[in-house]
Structure formats: C-alpha cells, structure tokens
N, C-alpha and C positions, 0 to 999 in steps of 0.2 A: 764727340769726335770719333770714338771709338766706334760707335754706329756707324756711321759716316766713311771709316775707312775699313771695316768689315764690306758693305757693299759696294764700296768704289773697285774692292778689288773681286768680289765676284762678277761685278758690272766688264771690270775689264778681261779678266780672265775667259770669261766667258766668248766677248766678241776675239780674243786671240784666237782663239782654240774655234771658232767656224770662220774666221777669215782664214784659216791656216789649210783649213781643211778644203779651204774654195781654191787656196793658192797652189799655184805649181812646183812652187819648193816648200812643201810640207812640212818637215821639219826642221827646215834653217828658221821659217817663220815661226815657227811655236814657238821655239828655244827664243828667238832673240826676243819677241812679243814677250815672253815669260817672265823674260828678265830685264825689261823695259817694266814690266807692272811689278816688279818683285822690287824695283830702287826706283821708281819714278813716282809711284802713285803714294805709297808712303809720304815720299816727300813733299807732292802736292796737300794732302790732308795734314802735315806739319806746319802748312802758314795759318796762321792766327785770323781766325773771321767770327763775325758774330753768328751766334746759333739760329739764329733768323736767315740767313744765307745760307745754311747746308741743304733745302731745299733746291733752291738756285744751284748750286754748286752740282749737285748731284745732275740734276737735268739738264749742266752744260759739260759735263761728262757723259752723259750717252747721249748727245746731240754732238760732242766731238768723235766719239768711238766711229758715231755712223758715217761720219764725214771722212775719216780714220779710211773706214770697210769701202766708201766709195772711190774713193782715191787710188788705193791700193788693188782691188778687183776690176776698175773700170775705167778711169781717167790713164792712168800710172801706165799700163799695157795701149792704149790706144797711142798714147805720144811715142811711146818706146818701139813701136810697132814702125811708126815714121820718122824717127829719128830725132825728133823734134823736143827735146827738153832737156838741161842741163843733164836731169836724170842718169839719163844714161850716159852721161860721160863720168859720173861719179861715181856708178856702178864699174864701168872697165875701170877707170885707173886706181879703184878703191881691189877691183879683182887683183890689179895685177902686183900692186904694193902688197896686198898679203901674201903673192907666190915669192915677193921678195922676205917678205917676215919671216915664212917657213923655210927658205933657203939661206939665212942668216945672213942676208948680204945688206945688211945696217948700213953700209957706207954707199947704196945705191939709191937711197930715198932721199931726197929733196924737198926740203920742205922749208913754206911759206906763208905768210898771214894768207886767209880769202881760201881762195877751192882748195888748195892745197892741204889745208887741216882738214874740210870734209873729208875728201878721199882719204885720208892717212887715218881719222878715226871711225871712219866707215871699214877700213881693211881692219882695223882691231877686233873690231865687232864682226868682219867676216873670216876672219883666223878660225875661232871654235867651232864659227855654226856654218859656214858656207855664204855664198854670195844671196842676198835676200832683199830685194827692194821694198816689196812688201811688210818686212820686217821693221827696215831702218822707215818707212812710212807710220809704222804704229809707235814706234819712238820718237817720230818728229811729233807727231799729233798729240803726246803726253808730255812733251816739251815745250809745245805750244799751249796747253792745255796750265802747266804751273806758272808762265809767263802772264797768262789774263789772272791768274790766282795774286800772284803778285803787286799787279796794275790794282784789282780792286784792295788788298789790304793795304799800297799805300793812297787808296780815295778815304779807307778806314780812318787813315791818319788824320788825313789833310782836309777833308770833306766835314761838312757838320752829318751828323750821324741819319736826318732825316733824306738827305742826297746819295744817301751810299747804296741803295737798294737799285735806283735809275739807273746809274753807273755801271752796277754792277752786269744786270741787263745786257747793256749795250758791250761790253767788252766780252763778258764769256759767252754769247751768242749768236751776236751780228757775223752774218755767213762771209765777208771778205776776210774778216779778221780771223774765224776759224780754217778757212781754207787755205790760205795764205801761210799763217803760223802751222799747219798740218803738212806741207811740201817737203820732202824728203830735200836737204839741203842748206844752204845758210840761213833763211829766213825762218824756221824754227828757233834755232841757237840764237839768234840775234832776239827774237821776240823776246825766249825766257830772258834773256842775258839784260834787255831793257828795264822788263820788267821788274826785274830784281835790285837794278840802280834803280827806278823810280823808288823800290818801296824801300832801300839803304838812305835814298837823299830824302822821304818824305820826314822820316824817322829822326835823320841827322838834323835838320833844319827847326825838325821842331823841340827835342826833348835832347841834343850835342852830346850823344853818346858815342863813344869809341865802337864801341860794337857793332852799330846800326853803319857808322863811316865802312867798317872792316865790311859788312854785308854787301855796300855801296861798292868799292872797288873787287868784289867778288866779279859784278855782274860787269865792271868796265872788262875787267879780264876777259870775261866770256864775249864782250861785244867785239872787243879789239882782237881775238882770236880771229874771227868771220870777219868782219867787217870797221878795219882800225879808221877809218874818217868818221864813221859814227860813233863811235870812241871817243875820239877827240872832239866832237861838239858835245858829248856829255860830259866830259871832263873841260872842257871854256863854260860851258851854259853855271857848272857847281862854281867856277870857281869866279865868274860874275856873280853869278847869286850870292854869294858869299860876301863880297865887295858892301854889292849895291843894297842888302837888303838887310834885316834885322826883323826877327816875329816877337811882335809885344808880348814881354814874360819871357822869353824865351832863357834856357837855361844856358843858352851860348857863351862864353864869355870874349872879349875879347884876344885873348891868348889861343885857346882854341881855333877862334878863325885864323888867324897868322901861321898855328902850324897846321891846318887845313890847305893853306896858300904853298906852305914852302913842301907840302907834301905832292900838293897837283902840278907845280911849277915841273919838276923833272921826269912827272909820269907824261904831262906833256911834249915836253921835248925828246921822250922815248918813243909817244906813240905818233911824232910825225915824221920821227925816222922811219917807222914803217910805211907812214901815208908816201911820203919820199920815196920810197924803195918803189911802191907798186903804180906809185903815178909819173916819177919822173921828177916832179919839182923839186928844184934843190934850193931854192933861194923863196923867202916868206914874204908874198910882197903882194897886194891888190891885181895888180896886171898879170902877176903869175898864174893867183886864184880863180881869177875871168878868164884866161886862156885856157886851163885847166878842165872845168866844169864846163866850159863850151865846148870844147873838143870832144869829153865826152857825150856829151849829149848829142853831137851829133852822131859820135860811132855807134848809137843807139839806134840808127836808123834799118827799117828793115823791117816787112811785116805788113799785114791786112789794119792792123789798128794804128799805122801813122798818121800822123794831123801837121796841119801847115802850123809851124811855128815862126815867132818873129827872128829877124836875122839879128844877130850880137855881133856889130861892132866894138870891141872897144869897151871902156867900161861905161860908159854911159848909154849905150845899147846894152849892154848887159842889166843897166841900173833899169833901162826904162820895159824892156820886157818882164818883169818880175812879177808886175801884178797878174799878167795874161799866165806866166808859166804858176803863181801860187793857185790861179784857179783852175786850170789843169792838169796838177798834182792834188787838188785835196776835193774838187767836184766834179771834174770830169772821168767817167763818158756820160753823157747825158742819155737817158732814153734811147732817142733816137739815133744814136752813134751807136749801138750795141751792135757786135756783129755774129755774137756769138751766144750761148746762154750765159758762160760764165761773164762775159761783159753786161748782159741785162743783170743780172743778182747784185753786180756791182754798181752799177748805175743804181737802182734801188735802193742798196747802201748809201750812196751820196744824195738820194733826195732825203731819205733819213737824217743825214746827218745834218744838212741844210734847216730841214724841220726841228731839228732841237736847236740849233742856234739862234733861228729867230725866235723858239720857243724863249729858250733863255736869254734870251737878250738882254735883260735887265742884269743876271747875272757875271753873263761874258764883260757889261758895260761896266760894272762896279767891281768888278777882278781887274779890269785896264786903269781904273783910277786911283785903285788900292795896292797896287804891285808892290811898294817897297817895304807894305807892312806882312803879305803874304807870299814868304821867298817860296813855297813849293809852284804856287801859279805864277811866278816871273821865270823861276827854272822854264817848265811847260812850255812859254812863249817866249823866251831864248832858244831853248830846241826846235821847237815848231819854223822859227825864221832860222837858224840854220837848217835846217834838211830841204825847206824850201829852196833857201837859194842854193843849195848843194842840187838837185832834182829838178828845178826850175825850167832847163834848157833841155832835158829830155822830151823827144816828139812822139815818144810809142805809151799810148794807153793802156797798153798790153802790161808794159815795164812800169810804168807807175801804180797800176794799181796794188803791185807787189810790193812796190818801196812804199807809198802811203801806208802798207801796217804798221809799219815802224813810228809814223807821227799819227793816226788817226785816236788812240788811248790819250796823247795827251791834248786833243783837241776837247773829248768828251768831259776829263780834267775840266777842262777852262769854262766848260759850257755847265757845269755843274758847282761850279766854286762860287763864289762868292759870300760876303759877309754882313749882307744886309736882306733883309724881308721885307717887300711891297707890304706896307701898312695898309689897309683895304676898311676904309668908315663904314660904321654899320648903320643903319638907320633904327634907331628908338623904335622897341615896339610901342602898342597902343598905350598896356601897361605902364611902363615907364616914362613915356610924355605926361601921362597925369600925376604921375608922381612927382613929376620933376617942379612943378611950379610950388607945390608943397614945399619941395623940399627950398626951394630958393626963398620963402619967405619964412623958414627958419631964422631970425637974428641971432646972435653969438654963439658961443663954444655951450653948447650942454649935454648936462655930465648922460653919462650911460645911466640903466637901470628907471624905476619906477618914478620916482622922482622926474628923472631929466623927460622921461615921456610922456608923465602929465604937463611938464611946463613946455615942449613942443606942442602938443595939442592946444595949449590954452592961447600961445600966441596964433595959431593958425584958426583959431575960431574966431579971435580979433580981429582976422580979414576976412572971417566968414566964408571958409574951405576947411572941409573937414581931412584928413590923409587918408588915403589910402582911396579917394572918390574921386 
C-alpha cells in the first residue's frame, strides 16, 4: 500500500503542477490541486483491495488525471466560453458567497440541499486560493476517482473473489463513468457519496457490523447533501432489503434488523422533508409521485439531444411508458443517435454494457431467482428500479447520460453476481475411456496396498483385460 500511495501521489502531484502551469489561474490551481492530492488521494489508497488490483488501480488513476487535464484545459473553457454549463453558474455564485465570507455578512448566505451546497463549498475552497475551476475540476476528478474505489471494494464484499477483477475494469475505467464522476459539480459528490453507501450496505448486509452501518449513513449524508431523492431510494432500497432478505450465515440477528428499521424510519421522514421543500409535494401518494416526475421530465426539455417520448397520462400512462423510458435511461443513444463525440463514447459505453449482460446472462438470471438469499444484489435492483422510474420520463440524452452514472456500477453488480457456475462436461480422454471398463469390472470394496492390487488384477484377468491396456 505504501507503494501504491508513494506513486499515487507523485502520479498526481505531478499532473497538478502542469495542468496549473497550462491554466490561467496559476496559482489558485496549484494550491487547490495540492490540497485536493494532500486529503483526497490518501484516502483513496485507504480503502482496503486486494494487492492483485494496485495495478488496476494505479492505471485507473492516471486514465482519470488525464481526463481530469482534459476537462479542465479544453472541455471546461469551451462551454464557459458559451455560456453553456452549470459550471459557470457555480463559479459566480461560488465567487460571490466567498466576497460574502470575507465580508462577514453570515446572515446573507442561503443555503439549501442541491446547487446550493456546491456553490457554498466551492466559495470555501475559493476564500484561500481564489476563484479556480480548474481546480475545483481536479478535486471533482479525485472524488470521482475514491467513488469507483468504493463500488469495487464493495464487489470485494459481495462478489466471489474470481468476478472482482471484471468489475473492477468496468467501473474505474469505462470513459462515461470517469467523465461524468470528473465534472466539476454535484455529480462527483453524489458518485463518491453512492459509492461509499454501496460499500457500508455491502459490508453491513453481510458480516451486521455497526461500523460498516456508521460508514453506510456517512455516504447517505454526502448523497442527501447534493442530491436528497437519491437519498431516499437508498435509504427505502436498505430498508426493503433489510425486511425481505436474510444472507445464509449471516451474523445479522434479528434485533439488529429492527434497530436498523427504527433508525431508517425517521432518517426517512427527514430526508423527504427535503425532497418536499425542493419539489413541492406535500402530501405521499402514487398520483402525486406521477405528477411529480412527469412534470419534471418534461421541464427537461431543450437541446440538440431530445427524443420523442411517450405522453404520461395518469398513472397507468405513466405505468405503461416505463419499459420505453428504462431503455432510454440505461442504453440509449444508440450509434447512430450520436450528435456529438461525447454522445458516441457513450453510446459505445451502452453497446458495452449490452455485451456484458447478454454475456452474463446466466448470472443476471440466477441473481433474479436468488434475490432473497443475496440482500447486496436485491439492494442493486431496488435502486436500479427506483432511479429508473425517478428518470424514466426524461426526453434529453444529453441529461441522462449524466444521471445513468449514478445506476450504471450497480447494473455491472448485477451482471457479475451471481452464485452458481455453468457446470461444462468434459469429454474422457482416450486414456481414461480404457481405464474406465477396467475399472467397472472391479467387484467389491478392495483394500489399498499390494495385496488389494494383486486381487484387482486377478479378477480382471478373469475377464481377460489386463488394467491399464
């Protein structure tokens, strides 16, 4: 480990210190980059993996740095240039809440779940060093970077150990999920923040340790900060699982789950008062939920990447478009929908991810029929069907291919779990076919040793086959 994070930090050090020097605020970016690798990279080489993955790990650390330097020198300025990305809104109101920091005027900041914390902890980080997008872009991208660390140590958990290496592959490498978790804004925070509840709930479900629960509601915090409806289907998905499921052996006991229950009950009804506050719903009811998530979806609209979607009626127009919005939330754009580069890279991520489902197939099929003895893969596909039907009704490809980071880790889960092995018959060598009628006209139990193999010989020369011919 200690190798491991010797070079992690020269690895990163390094790409600060010439992204800085490429950048137009020189020094805001060093200092923040410095200190982004001086408390972040640490604590990524702190989660626990097998020494067979430091390899991986290291070459999906500078496959992120680069994506890090491209972001931030040539994506990051071209949007900013046209106005065109949250970015730059979180840049000014992040500017201007630190001219209120430095002015002590504490009673003029407002703050709320969602943008409202970026900007507020983006002005903290621009108080010392100055305003730096570049910066706060190499701290998204090492956020993003302990997030996939996370997702494979709880596949470590939950996976048998010969599936962990595939897994790990696909989550700290595949370019939607690095670029996505590398955006300077909510979708970093929210990635580590997931990841960190997968690898508390993989932990908890399996070995019902307090500890692993406290690590668990570490990352709800951090998701419910950014983004509190994701939040809350992590906290229904634990507290189904918990219900529905039991893992054989497991050290759970029954007390345990119950105050697992009465601890999620009122984290619950905390974080829907926040869902409440930023959506409106005051009242928890089916037809509220459909009104809700339609509405938004439609105020999605807008943009080169809109697609005809079906119209939502009602809840059973809302029921019966689901299957069309799950597949254009987890595989669309297709090819030939791409409009842009970054929509082909993505679309290539979905033929990928296509290919490993039918690859595994036998494993996704025997996870769906085993669900209540393996609660980590029912969690998986609890959250999976909520974000869907939360996402479902969105028309921009653009918007979803950013909200699929958030479900595509536990999709790769599902597609790599399972607890049985295609048995595959071998066919008898030549060898062995001749051995085998030998050995069947052996009559009863005889002993081992000199003795027991001159009396197997004597009866196989009684039928006139010698062994071993």
């Amino acid at each position: 480990m200690n190798d491991l994070l010797g070079k992690s930090i020269f690895v990163a050090v390094s790409a600060a210190l010439a992204m800085s020097l490429l950048s137009d605020t020189m020094l805001a970016t060093l200092g923040l980059s410095l200190l982004a690798t001086a408390v972040l990279v640490p604590t990524a080489c702190s989660v626990r993996l097998r020494r067979d993955l430091n390899s991986l790990v290291f070459s999906s650390l500078l496959w992120r740095l680069l994506v890090v330097s491209l972001v931030a020198l040539w994506i990051l300025p071209y949007y900013a240039a046209r106005d065109s990305t949250d970015i730059v809104y979180y840049d000014i109101q992040a500017g201007h809440i630190a001219d209120l920091i430095r002015a002590g005027a504490w009673s003029e900041i407002h703050l709320s779940v969602g943008s409202d914390i970026v900007s507020f902890v983006t002005a903290l980080l621009y108080v010392p060093f100055g305003p730096t997008p570049g910066g706060m872009t190499f701290l998204s991208g090492l956020l993003g970077f302990i997030g996939s660390l996370y997702f494979v140590a709880a596949a470590v958990v939950a996976l048998e150990s010969s599936r962990v290496r595939g897994y790990a592959m696909f989550v700290l490498l595949l370019p939607s999920i690095v670029f996505w978790s590398t955006l300077f804004g909510k979708d970093s925070w929210v990635f580590c923040g997931l990841g960190i509840c997968a690898f508390g709930i993989a932990r908890w479900l399996k070995f019902g340790q307090w500890t692993d629960f406290l690590k668990t509601l570490i990352g709800v915090g951090v998701v419910y900060t950014f983004r509190p409806h994701i939040a809350l289907a992590v906290t229904l998905g634990l507290a189904l699982t918990t219900v529905v499921c039991r893992e054989r052996r497991s050290p759970r006991s029954v007390t345990k789950s119950v105050a697992v229950l009465l601890l999620l009950a009122p984290m619950m009804v905390f974080i829907w008062q926040a869902v409440s506050d930023m959506t409106g719903v005051t009242v928890v009811s089916r037809k509220s939920a459909v009104a809700e998530i339609s509405q938004r979806g439609a105020g999605n609209k807008g943009g080169g990447s809109d697609v005809t979607t079906t119209e939502t009626e009602g809840q059973l127009g809302f029921i019966s478009q689901l299957p069309a919005g799950a597949v254009r939330l987890l595989f669309r754009p297709w090819p030939w929908e791409a409009t842009s580069l970054f929509m082909f890279v993505a679309a290539l991520d979905n033929i990928i991810l296509i290919a490993v489902l039918l690859a595994k197939w036998r494993n996704v099929s025997d996870t769906l029929r085993h669900l209540r003895t393996q609660p980590f893969a029912f969690f998986c596909v609890v959250l999976t069907i909520q974000l869907i039907v939360m996402f479902s009704t969105i028309p921009n490809l653009g918007l979803l291919m950013r909200e699929k980071t958030q479900v595509t880790p536990f999709l790769y889960l599902l597609a790599f779990s399972g607890n049985r092995r295609v048995v595959r018959r071998r066919r008898p060598t030549r060898r062995k076919g001749a051995e085998a009628p030998w050995l069947n006209r052996i009559r009863g139990t005889v002993p081992l040793g000199s003795e027991g193999v001159a009396a197997s010989r004597t009866q196989c020369l009684s039928v006139g086959t010698e062994p071993g011919v």
